[in-house]
Each structure stands twice: as structure tokens, then as C-alpha cells.
Backbone of each chain as ProteinMPNN parsed JSONL, in Angstrom:
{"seq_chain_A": "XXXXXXXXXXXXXXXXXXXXXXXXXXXXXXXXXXXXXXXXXXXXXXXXXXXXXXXXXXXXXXXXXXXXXXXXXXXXXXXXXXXXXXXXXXXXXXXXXXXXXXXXXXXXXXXXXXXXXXXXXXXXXXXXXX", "coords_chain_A": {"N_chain_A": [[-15.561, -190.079, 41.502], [-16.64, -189.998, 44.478], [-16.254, -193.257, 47.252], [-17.869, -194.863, 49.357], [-16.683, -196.737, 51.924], [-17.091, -199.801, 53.401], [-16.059, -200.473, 56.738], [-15.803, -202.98, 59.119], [-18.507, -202.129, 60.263], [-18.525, -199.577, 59.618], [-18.762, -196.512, 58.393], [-16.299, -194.642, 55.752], [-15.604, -191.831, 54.039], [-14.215, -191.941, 51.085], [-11.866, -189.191, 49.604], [-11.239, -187.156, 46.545], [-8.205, -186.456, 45.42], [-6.38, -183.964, 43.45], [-3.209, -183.155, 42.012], [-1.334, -181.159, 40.965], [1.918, -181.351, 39.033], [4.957, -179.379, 38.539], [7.45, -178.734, 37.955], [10.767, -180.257, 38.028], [12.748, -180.384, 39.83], [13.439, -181.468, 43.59], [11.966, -179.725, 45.475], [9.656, -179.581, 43.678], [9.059, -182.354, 43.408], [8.992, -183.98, 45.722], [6.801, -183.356, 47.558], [5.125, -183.357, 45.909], [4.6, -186.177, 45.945], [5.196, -187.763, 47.993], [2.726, -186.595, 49.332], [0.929, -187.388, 47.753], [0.786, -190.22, 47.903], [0.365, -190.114, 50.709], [-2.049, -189.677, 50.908], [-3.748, -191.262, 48.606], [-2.604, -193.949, 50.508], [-4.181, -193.59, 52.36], [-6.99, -194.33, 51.481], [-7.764, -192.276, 49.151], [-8.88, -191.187, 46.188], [-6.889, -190.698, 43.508], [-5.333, -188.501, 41.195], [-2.892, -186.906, 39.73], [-1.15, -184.658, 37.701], [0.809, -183.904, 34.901], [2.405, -180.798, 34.18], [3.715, -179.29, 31.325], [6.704, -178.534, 31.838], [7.518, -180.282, 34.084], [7.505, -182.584, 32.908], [9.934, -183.914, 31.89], [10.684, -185.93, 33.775], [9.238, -187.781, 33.42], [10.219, -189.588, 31.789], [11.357, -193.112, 31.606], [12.827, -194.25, 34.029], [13.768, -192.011, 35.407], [12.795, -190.795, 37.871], [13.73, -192.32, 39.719], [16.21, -191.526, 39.981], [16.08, -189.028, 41.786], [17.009, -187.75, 44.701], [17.093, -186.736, 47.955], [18.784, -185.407, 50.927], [17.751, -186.492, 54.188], [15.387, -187.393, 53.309], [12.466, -189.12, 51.95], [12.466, -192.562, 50.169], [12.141, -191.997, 46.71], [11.407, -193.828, 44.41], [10.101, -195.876, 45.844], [8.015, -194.273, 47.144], [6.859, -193.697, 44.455], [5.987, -195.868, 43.294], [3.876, -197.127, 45.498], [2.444, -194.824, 45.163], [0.776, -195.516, 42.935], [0.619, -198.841, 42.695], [-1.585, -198.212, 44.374], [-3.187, -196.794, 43.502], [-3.165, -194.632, 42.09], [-3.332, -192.067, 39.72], [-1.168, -191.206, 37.143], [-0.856, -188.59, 35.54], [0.016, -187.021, 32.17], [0.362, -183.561, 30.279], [-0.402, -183.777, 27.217], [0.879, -181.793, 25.542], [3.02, -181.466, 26.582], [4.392, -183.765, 25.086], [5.287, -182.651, 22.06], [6.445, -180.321, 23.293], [8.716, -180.78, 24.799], [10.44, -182.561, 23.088], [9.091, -185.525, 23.77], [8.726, -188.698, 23.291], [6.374, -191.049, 23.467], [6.764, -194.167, 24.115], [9.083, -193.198, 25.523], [8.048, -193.344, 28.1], [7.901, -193.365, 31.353], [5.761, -196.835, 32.685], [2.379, -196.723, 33.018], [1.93, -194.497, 32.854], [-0.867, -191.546, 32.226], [-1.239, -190.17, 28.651], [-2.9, -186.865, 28.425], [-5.018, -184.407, 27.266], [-5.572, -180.882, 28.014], [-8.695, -180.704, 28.772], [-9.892, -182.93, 29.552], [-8.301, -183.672, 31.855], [-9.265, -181.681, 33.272], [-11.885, -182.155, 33.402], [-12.191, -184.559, 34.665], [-11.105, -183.541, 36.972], [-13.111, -182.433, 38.242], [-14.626, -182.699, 40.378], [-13.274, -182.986, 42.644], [-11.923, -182.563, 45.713], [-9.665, -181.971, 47.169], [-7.121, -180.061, 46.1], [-3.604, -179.68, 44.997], [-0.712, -177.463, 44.138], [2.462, -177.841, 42.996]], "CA_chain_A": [[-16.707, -190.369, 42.363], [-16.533, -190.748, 45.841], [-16.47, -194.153, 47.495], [-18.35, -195.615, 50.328], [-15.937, -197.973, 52.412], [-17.81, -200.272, 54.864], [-15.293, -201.296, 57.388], [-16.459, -203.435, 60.722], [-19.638, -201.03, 60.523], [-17.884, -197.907, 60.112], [-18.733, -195.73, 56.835], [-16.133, -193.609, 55.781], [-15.537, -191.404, 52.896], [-12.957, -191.129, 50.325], [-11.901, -187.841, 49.112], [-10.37, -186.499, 45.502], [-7.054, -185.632, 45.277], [-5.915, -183.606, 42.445], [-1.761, -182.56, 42.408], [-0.469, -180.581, 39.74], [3.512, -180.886, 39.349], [5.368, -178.049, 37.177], [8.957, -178.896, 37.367], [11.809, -181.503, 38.125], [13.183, -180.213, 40.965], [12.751, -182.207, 44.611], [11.169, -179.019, 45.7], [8.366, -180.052, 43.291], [8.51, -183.658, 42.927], [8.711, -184.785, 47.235], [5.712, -182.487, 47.924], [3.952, -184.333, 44.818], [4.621, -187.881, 45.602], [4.481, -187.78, 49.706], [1.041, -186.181, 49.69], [-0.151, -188.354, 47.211], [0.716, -191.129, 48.756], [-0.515, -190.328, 52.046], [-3.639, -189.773, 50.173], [-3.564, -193.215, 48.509], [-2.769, -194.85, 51.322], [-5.749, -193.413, 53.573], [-8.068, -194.226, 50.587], [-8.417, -191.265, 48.802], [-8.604, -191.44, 45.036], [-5.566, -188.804, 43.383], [-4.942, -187.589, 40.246], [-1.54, -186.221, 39.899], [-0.862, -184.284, 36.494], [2.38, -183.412, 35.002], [2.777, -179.878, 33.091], [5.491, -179.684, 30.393], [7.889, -178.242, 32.956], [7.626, -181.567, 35.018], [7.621, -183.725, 31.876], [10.806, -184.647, 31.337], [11.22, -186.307, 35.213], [8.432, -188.695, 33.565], [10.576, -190.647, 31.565], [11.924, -193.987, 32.497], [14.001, -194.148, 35.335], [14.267, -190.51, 35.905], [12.088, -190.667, 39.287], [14.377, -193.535, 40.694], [17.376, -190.71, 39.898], [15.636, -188.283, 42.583], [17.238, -187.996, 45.982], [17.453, -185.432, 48.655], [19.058, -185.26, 52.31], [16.363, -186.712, 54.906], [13.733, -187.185, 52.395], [12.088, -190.569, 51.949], [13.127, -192.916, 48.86], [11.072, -191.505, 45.919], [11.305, -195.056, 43.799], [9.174, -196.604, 46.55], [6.784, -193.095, 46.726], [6.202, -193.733, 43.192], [5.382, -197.42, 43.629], [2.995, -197.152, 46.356], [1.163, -194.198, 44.693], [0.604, -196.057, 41.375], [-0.278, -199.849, 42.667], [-2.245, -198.419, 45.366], [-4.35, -196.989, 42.405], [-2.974, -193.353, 41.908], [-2.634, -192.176, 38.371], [-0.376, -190.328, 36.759], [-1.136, -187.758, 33.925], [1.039, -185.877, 31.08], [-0.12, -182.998, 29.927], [-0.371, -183.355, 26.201], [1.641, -180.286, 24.581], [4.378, -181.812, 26.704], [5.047, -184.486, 24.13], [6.392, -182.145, 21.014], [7.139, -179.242, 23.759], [9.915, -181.045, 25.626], [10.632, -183.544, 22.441], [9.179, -186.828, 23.806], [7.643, -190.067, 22.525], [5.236, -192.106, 24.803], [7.526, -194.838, 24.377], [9.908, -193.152, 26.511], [7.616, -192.94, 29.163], [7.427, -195.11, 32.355], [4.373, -197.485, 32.823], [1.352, -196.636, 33.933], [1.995, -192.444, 32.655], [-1.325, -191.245, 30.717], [-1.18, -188.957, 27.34], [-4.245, -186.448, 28.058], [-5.536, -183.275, 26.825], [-6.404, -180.083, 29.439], [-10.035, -180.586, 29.255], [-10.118, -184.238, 29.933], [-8.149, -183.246, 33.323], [-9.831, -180.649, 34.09], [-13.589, -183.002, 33.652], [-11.343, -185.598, 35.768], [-11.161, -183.405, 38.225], [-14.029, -181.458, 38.663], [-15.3, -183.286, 41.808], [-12.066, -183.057, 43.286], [-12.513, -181.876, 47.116], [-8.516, -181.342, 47.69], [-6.002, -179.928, 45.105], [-2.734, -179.18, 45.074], [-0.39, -177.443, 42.7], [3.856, -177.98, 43.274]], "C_chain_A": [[-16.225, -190.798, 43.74], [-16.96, -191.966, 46.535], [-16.727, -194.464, 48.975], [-17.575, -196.712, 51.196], [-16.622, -198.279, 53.806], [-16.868, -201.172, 55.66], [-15.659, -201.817, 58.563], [-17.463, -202.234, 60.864], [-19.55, -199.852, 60.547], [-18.149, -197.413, 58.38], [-17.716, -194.747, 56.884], [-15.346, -193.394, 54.494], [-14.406, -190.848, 52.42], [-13.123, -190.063, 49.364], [-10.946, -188.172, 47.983], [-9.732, -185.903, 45.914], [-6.611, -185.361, 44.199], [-4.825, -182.527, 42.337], [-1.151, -182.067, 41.208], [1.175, -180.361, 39.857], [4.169, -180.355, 38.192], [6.679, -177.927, 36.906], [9.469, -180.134, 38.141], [12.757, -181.382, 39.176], [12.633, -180.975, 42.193], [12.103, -181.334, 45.026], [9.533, -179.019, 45.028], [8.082, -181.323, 43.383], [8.431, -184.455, 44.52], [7.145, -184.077, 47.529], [4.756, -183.597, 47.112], [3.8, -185.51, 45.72], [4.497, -188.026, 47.533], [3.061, -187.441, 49.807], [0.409, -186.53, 48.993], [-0.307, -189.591, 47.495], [0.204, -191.635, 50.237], [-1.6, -190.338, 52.048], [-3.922, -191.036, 49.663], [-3.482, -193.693, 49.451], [-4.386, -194.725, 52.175], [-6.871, -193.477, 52.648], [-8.545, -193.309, 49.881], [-8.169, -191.69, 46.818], [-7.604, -189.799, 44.374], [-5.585, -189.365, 41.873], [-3.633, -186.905, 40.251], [-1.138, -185.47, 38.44], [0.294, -183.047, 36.313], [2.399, -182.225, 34.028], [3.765, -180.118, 32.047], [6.865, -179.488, 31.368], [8.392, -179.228, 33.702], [7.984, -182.899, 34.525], [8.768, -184.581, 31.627], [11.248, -186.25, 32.353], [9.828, -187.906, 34.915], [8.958, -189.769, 32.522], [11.032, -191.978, 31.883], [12.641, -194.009, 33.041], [14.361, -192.745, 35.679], [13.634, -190.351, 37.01], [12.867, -191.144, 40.056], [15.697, -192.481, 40.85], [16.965, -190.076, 41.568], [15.912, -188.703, 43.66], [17.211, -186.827, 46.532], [17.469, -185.991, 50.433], [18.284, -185.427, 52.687], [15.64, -187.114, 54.354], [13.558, -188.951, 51.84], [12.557, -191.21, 50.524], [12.373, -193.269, 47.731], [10.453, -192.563, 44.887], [9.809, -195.488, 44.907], [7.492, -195.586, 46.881], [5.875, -193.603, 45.942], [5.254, -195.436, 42.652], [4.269, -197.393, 44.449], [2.165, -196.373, 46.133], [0.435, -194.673, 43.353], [-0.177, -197.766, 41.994], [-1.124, -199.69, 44.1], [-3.701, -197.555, 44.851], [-4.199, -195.509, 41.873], [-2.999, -193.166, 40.699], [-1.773, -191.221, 38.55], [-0.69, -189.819, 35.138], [-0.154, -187.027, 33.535], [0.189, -185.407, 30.259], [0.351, -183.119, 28.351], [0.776, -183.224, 25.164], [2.803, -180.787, 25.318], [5.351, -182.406, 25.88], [6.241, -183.768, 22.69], [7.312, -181.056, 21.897], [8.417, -179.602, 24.199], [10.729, -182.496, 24.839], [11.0, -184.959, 23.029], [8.186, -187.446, 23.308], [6.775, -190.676, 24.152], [5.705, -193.113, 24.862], [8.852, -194.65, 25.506], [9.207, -193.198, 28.221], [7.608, -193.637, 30.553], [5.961, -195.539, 32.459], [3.534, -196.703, 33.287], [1.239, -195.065, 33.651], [0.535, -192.309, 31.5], [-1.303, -190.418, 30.117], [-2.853, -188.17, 28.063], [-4.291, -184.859, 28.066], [-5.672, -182.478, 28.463], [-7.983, -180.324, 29.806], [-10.473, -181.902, 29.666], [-9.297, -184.16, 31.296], [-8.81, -182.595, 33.67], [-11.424, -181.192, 34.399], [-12.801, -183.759, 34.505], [-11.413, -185.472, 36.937], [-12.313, -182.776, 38.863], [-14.856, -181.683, 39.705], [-14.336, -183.26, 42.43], [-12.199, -182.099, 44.587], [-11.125, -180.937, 47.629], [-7.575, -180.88, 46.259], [-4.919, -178.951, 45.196], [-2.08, -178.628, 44.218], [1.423, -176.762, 43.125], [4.74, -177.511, 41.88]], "O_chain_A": [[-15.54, -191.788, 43.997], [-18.19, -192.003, 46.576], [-15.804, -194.317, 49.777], [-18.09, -197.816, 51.02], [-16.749, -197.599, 54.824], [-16.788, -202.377, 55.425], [-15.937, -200.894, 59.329], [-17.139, -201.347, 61.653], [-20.21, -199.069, 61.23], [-17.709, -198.004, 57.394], [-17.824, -193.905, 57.777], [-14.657, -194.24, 53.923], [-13.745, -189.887, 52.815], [-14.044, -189.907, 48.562], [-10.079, -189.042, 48.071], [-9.995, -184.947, 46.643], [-6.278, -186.364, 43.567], [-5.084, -181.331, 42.469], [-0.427, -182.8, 40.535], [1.689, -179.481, 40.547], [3.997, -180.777, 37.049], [7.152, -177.276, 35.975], [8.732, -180.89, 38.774], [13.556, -182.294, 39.386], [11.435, -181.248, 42.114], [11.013, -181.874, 45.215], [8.515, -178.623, 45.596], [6.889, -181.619, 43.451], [7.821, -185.524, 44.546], [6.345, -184.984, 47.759], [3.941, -184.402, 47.562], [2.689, -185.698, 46.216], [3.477, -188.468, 48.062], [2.307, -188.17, 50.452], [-0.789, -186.276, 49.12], [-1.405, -190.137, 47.389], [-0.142, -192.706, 50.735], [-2.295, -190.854, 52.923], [-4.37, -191.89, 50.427], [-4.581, -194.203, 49.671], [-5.293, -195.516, 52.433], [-7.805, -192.716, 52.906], [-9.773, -193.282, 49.801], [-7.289, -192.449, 46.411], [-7.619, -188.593, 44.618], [-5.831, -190.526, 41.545], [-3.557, -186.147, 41.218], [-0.436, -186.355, 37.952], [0.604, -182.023, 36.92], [2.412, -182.614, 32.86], [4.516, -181.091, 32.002], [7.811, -180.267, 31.493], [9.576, -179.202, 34.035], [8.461, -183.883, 35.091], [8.678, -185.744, 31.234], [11.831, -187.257, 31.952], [9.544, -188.761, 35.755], [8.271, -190.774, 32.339], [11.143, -191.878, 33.105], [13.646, -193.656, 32.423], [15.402, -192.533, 36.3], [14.042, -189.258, 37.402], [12.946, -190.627, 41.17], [16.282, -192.602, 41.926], [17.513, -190.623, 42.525], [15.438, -189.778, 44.029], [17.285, -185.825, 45.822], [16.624, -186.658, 51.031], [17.365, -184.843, 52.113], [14.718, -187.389, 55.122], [14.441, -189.717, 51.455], [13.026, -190.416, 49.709], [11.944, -194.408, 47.546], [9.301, -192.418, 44.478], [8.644, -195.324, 44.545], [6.33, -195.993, 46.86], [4.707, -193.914, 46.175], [4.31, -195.779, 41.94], [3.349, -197.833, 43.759], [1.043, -196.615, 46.578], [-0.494, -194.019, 42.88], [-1.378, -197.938, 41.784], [-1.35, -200.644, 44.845], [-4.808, -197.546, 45.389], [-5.139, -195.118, 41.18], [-2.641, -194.201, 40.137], [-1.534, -190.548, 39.553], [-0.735, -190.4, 34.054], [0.551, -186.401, 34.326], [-0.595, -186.076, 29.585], [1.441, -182.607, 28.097], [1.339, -183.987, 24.38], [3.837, -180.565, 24.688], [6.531, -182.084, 25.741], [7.386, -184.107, 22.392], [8.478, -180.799, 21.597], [9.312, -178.776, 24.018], [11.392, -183.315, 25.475], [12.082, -185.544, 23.044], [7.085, -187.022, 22.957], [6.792, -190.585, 25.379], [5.249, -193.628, 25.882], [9.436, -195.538, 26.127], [9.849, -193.095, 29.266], [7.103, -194.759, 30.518], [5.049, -194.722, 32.337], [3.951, -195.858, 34.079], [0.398, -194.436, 34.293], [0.578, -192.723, 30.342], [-1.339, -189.392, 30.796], [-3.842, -188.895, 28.173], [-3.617, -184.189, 28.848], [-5.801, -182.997, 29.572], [-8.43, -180.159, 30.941], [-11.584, -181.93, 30.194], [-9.914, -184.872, 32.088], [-9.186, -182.905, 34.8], [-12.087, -180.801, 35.359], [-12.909, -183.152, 35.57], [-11.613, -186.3, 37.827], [-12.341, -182.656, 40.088], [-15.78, -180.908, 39.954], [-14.718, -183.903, 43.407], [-12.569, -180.934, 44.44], [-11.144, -179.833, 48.174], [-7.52, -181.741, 45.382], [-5.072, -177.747, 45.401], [-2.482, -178.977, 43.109], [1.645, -175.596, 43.452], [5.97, -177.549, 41.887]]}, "seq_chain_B": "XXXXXXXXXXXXXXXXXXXXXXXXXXXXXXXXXXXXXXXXXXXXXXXXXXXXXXXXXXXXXXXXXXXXXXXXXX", "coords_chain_B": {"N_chain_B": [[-8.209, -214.61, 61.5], [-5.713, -213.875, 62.549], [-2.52, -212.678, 63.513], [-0.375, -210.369, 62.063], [2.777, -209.62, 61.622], [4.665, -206.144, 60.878], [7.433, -204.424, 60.015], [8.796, -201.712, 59.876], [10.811, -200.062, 60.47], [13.337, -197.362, 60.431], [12.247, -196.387, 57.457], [11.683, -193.5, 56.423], [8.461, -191.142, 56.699], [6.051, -190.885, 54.492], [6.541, -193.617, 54.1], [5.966, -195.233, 56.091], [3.269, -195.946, 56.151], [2.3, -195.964, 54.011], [3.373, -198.688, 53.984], [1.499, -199.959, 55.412], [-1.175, -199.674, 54.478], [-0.368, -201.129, 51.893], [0.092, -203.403, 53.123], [-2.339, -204.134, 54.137], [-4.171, -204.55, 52.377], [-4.207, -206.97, 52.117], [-5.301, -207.876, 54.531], [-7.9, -209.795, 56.494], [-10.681, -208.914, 57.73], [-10.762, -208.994, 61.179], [-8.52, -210.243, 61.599], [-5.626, -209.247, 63.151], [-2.86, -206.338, 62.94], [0.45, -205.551, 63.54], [2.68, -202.715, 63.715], [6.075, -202.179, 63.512], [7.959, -198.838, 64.235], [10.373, -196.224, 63.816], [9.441, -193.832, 62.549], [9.59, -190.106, 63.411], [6.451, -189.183, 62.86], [5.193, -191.317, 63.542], [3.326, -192.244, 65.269], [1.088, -189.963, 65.496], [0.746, -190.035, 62.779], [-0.386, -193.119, 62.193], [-2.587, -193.2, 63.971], [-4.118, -190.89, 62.582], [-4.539, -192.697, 59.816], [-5.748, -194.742, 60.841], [-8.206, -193.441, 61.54], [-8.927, -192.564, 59.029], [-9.591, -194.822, 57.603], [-11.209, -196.596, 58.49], [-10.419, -198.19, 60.795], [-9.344, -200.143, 64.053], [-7.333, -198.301, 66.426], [-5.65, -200.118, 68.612], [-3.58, -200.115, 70.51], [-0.774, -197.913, 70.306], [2.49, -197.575, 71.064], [5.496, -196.142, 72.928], [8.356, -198.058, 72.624], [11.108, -198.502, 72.895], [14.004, -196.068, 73.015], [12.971, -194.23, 71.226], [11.443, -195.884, 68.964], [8.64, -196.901, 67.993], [5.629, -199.411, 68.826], [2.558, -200.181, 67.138], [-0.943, -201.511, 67.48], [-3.068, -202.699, 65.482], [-6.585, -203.282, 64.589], [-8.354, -204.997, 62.237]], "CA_chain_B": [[-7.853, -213.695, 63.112], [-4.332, -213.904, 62.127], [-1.53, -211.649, 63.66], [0.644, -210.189, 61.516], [3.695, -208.1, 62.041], [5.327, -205.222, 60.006], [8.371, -203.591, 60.513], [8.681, -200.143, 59.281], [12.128, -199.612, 61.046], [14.628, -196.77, 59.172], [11.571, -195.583, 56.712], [10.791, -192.141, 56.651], [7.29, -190.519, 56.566], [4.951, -191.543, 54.602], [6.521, -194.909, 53.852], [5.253, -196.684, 57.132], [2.097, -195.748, 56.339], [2.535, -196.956, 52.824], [3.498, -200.221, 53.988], [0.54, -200.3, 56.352], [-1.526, -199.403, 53.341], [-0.219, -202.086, 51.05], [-0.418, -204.728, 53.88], [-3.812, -203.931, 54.547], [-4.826, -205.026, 51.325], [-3.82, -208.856, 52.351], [-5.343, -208.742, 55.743], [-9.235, -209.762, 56.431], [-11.794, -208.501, 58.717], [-10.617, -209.417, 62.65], [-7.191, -209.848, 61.584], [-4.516, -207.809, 63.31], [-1.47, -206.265, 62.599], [1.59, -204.75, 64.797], [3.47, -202.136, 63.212], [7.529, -201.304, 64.302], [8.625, -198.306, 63.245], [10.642, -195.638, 64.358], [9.394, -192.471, 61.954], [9.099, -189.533, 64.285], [5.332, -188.898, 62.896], [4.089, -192.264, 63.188], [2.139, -192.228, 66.614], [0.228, -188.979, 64.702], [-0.112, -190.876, 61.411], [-1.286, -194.628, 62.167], [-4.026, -192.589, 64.212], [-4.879, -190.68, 61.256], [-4.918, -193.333, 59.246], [-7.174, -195.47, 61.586], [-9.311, -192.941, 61.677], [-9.84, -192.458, 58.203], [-9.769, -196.397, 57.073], [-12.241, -197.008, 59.613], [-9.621, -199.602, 61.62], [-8.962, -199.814, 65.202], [-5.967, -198.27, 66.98], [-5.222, -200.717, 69.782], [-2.49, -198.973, 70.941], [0.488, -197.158, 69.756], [3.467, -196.885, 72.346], [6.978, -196.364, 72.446], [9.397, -198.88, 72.906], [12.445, -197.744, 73.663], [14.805, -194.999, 72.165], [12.363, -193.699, 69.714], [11.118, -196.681, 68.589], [7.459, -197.311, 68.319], [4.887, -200.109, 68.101], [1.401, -200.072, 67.139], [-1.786, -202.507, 67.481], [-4.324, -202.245, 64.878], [-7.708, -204.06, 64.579], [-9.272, -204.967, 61.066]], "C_chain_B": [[-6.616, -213.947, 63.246], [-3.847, -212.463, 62.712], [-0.77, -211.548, 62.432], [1.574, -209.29, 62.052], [4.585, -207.557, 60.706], [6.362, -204.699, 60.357], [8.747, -202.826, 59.243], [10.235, -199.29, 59.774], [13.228, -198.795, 59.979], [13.62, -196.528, 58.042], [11.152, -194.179, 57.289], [9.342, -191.833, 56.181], [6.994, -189.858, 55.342], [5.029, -192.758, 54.322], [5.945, -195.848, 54.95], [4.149, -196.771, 56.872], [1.494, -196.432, 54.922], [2.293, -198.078, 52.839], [2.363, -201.323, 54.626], [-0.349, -200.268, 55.006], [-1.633, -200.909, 52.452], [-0.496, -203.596, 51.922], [-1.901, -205.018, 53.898], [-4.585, -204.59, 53.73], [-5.172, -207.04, 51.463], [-3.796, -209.327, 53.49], [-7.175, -208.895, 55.52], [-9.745, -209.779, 57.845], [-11.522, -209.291, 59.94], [-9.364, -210.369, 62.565], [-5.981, -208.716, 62.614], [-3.073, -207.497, 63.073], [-0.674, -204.898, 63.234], [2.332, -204.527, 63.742], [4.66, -201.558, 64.047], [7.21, -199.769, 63.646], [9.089, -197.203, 64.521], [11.205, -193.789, 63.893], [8.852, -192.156, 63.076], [7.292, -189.148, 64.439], [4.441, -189.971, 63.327], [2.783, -192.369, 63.983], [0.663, -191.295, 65.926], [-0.788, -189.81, 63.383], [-1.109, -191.927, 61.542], [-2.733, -193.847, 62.746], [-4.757, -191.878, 63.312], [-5.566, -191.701, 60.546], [-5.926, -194.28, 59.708], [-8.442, -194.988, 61.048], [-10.183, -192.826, 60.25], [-10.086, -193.695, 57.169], [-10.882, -196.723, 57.751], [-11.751, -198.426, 60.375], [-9.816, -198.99, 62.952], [-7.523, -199.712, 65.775], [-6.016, -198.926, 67.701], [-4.688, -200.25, 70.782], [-1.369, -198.691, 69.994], [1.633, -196.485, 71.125], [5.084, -196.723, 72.052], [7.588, -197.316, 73.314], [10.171, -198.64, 73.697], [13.053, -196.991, 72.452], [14.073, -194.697, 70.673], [11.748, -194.948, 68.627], [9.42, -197.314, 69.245], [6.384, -198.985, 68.116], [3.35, -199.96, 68.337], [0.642, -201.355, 66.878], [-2.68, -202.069, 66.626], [-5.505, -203.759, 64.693], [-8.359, -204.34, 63.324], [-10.165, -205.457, 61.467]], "O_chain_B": [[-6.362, -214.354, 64.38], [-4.441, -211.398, 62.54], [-0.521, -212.561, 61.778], [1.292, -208.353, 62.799], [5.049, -208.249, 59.8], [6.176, -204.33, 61.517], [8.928, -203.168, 58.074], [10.583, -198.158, 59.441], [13.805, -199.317, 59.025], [14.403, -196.359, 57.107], [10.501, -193.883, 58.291], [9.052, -192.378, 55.116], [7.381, -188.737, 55.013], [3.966, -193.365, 54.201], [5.538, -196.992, 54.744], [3.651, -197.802, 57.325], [0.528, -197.185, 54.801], [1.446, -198.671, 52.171], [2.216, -202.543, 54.562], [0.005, -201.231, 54.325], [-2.634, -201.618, 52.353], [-1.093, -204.59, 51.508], [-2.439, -206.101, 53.67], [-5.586, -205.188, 54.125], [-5.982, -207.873, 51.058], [-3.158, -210.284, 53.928], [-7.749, -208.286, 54.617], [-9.361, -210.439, 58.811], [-12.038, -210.408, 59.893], [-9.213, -211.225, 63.436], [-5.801, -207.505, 62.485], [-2.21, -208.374, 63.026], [-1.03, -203.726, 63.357], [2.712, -205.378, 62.937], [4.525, -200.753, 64.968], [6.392, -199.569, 62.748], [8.61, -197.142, 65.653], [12.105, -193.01, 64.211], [8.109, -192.846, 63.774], [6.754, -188.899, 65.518], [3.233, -189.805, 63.496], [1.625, -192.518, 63.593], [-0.477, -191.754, 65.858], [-1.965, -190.054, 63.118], [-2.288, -191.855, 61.193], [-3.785, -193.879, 62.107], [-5.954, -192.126, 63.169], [-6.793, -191.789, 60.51], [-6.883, -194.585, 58.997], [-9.351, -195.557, 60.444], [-11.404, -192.907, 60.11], [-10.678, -193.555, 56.099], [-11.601, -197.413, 57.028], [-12.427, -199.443, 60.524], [-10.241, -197.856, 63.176], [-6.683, -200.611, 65.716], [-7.066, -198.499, 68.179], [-5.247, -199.987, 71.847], [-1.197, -199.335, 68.959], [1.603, -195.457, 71.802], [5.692, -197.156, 71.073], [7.39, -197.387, 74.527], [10.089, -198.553, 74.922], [12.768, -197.164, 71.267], [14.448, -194.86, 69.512], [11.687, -194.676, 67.428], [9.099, -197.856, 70.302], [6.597, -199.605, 67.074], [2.879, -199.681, 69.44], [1.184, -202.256, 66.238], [-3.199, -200.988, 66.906], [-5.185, -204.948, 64.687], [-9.349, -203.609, 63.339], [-11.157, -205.611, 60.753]]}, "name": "protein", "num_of_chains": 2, "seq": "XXXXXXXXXXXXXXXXXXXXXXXXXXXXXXXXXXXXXXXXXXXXXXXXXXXXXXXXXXXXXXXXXXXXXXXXXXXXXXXXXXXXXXXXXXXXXXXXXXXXXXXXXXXXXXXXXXXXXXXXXXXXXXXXXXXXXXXXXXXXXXXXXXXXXXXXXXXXXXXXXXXXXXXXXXXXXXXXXXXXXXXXXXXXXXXXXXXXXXXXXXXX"}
């Protein structure tokens, strides 16, 4: 749902973001986590959901691994898109496909079905797919 | 009606904006807060982001050697 923010008399409206990421490469995972964050920050509500392909990069500490030449420091990305209210989804079929538990997972990752993303997003104004 | 200041110095883009972001949360209404920084986008960004927080830019200038600071208004 889109939210109403009344700042010093100013209305203005936050937009759905919904980012699909499909592998473990920085070619997928800076794209993700920069443009959801710049979205988070400017108030937008995001959605970010992880295929199996992307799954494995959602265990613990495997984000904080992720570096690349120039490129901002993806630990702090992932921090700022999460307590600034971002989620983060795993698709499902990832769990037996790429043999993991939900115990391995880092905080804040949720288990959900395709059709419970796909109702999630279905107001979604922007979406991406990395 | 508290100043604050941020320094954003040596983050790359979108962390200043981040940090502006997360500050924001822990300033109140006619508050302001001066952001360093010296990402090449920022002048672009903070104005974005003004625009779509509904804050006031103040200004945004450069310093010296690539080094910016910005005024914002809650």
C-alpha cells in the first residue's frame, strides 16, 4: 500500500519497489542492493526476492564476503536496506533445490511461496529483475 | 531546532544517502542537518532525495577539491 508522508505541509508519495535477484555474482547482487537502498532511503517500500540461483548468497555471512573494485561496501547496503524496512524474500523451492535449512539463513530472510510474492507485489509501481 | 552534522566523507553512492536516511529518522521537524561528503553524485542525489522526502535543500556547494557540503531543512 502506498503511504502518505506529511512533511512541513508537503504530501508526498511512496512508491513499490519490487527486485528480483537470480544469481551470486556482483553483477547481480550491487544492482540489487544499491537500488534498493536508494529506494528505502527515499521512502519507498521494496520487496527484494531471491530465486534459487541467488539463494545460496543468502546464507549467513555470505553478503559481507561480496566485494568489487569501486563499488560501495555491500555489508552496510544490506544493513540500511533491511533496518530501513526493506525485506528480503527466498523463493521457496530454493530450500531443497540448493540444499538449505532456514537455520542457515541470515536474519530477517523470509521462506515464501511464488504466489504469496507475486500478491505482495501486485501494486508494485517499479520492478526490477538482476 | 538542533543542528546536526554528518560526514559522509570516502562513502560511495548510495551510502551518503543511506546515512542521510538513517539520520533522518532521529531528527524532528525544524531541525537541520549538514551533510560532508565527497561522492561524485551527491549534489544530484541529496536533491533527489529532498525532493522526494519532502525536506528542504538549503544549499549544496562544493568545498574544496571535490568535497561537498549540504544544508537540509526538516
Amino acid at each position: 500500500m502506498n503511504v502518505a508522508i506529511s512533511t512541513g505541509g508537503k504530501i508526498v508519495m511512496s512508491k513499490k519497489v519490487a527486485i528480483v535477484c537470480n544469481g551470486v555474482e556482483t553483477k547481480n547482487l550491487y544492482p540489487t542492493f544499491i537500488l534498493a537502498s536508494s529506494a528505502v532511503a527515499s521512502g519507498d517500500e521494496v520487496v527484494l526476492f531471491f530465486t534459487p540461483g541467488a539463494a545460496p548468497v543468502l546464507r549467513k555471512g555470505e553478503l559481507e564476503k561480496i566485494t568489487a573494485k569501486g563499488m560501495p561496501d555491500m555489508k552496510e547496503l544490506v544493513e540500511g536496506v533491511q533496518s530501513l524496512g526493506g525485506r528480503i524474500l527466498l523463493c521457496e523451492l530454493a530450500l531443497e533445490a540448493k540444499d538449505m535449512k532456514k537455520e542457515e539463513l541470515r536474519d530477517g530472510v523470509e521462506v515464501v511461496g511464488a504466489t504469496s510474492f507475486m500478491s505482495d507485489i501486485h501494486d508494485a509501481q517499479i520492478t526490477f529483475s538482476f | 531546532m538542533a543542528t546536526h552534522t554528518l560526514d559522509t566523507l570516502g562513502l560511495k553512492c548510495p551510502q551518503p544517502i543511506l546515512k542521510v536516511a538513517a539520520t533522518a529518522k532521529e531528527l524532528q521537524p525544524g531541525d537541520k542537518l549538514e551533510v560532508i561528503a565527497d561522492c561524485h553524485s551527491f549534489p544530484e542525489d541529496i536533491e533527489a532525495w529532498c525532493s522526494r522526502t519532502g525536506k528542504t535543500l538549503i544549499v549544496c556547494a562544493e568545498e574544496s577539491d571535490g568535497k561537498y557540503k549540504a544544508q537540509i531543512q526538516f
